[in-house]
Every structure is written in C-alpha cells, then in structure tokens.
N, C-alpha and C positions, 0 to 999 in steps of 0.2 A: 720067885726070889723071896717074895714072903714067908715066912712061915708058923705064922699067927703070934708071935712074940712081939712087945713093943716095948718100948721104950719112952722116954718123956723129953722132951729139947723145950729148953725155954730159954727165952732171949728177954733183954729188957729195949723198949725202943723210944723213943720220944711221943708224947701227949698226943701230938700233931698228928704224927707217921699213925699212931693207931688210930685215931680219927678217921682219918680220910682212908684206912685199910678197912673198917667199919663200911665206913659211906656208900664203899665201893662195891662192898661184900653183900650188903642189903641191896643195892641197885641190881646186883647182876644174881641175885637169890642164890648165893654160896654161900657152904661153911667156913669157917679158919681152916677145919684139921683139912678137909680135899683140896682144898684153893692151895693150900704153904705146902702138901704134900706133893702136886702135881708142880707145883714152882720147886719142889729140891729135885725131881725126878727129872723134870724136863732140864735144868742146869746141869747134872748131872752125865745126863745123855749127850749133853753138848761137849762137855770137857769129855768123856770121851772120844767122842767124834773127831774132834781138832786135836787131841792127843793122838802122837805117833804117828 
C-alpha cells in the first residue's frame, strides 16, 4: 500500500495527554512515528471490518 511517499499529520493535544504518551513510549521502548502509525492502521482495519 505504501509507496515511499509521506506525508506530515500533526495534531495539537494537551500538556498532559503528551506526557503520559512520552511516559508510556519510553516504558515500552517505542517511537511516536511506529507506535501513532500502527494505532492509525490498526483503527483503520477496524472500521473496515465492521463496515458493511
């Protein structure tokens, strides 16, 4: 599905919510970019699935 093009998404979130997205990210030795890309893939898989 890739095909080496990107793009840039950026959101703005609360102090807090990045914090403890940090916290979590170093606990479990993940990056942002794989950790938020495999969270839009895996939702995304979902809403297909229960679509139709």
């Amino acid at each position: 599905m890739e095909n080496g093009e990107t793009r840039t998404l950026a959101i703005q979130i609360s102090a807090e919510l990045f914090d403890e997205l940090d916290k979590y990210l170093a606990s479990h030795k993940l990056k942002k970019k794989a950790f938020l890309t495999d969270l839009i893939r895996k939702a995304l898989d979902e809403v297909k699935n229960t679509a139709g």
